[in-house]
C-alpha positions as CSV (number, residue, x, y, z in Angstrom):
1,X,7.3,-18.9,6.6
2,X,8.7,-16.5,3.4
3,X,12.0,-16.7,5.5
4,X,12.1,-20.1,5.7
5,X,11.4,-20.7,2.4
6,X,14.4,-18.5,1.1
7,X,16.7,-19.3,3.5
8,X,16.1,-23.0,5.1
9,X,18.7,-25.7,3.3
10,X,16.2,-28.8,4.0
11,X,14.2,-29.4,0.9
12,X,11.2,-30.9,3.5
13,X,11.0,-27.7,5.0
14,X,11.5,-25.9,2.2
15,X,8.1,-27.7,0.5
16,X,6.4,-27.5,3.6
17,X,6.6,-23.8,4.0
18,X,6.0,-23.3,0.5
19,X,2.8,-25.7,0.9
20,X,1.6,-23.9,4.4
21,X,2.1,-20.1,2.2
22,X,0.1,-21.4,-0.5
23,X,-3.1,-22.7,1.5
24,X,-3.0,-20.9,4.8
25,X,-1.8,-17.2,3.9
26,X,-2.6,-13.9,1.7
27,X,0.7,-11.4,0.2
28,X,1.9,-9.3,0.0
29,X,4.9,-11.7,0.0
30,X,7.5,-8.9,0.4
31,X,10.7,-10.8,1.7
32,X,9.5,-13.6,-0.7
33,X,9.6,-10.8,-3.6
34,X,12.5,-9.5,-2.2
35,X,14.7,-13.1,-2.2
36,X,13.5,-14.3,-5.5
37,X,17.0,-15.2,-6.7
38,X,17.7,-17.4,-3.2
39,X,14.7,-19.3,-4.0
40,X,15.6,-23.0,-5.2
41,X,14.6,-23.7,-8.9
42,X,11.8,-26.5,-8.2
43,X,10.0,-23.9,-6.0
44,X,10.3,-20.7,-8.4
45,X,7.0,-21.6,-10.3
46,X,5.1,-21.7,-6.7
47,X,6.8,-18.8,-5.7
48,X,6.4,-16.8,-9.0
49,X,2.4,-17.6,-8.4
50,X,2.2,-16.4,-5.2
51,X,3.9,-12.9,-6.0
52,X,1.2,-12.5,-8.6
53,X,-1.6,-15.2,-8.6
54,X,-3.6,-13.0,-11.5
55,X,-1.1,-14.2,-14.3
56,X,-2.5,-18.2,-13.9
């Protein structure tokens, strides 16, 4: 799914792997962490949460 959600061009599949990360799975989020920069700006806030969930 962190793959996906860094690499994939479709913005559907992009969401929906950001949306399947958030409710069905735990980090450490390392190739999500690792890809921050190829993540597309809408996404960023979701992602930035899910690298550190303590700072909401």
């Amino acid at each position: 799914m962190q793959r996906i959600a860094v690499t994939d061009e479709d913005k559907g599949i992009v969401e929906e792997a950001f949306h399947l990360l958030e409710a069905y799975t735990e980090g450490p989020y390392e190739i999500l962490e690792k890809n921050i920069d190829k993540v597309p700006e809408e996404y960023k806030p979701t992602a930035l949460y899910l690298l550190n969930p303590n700072n909401w």
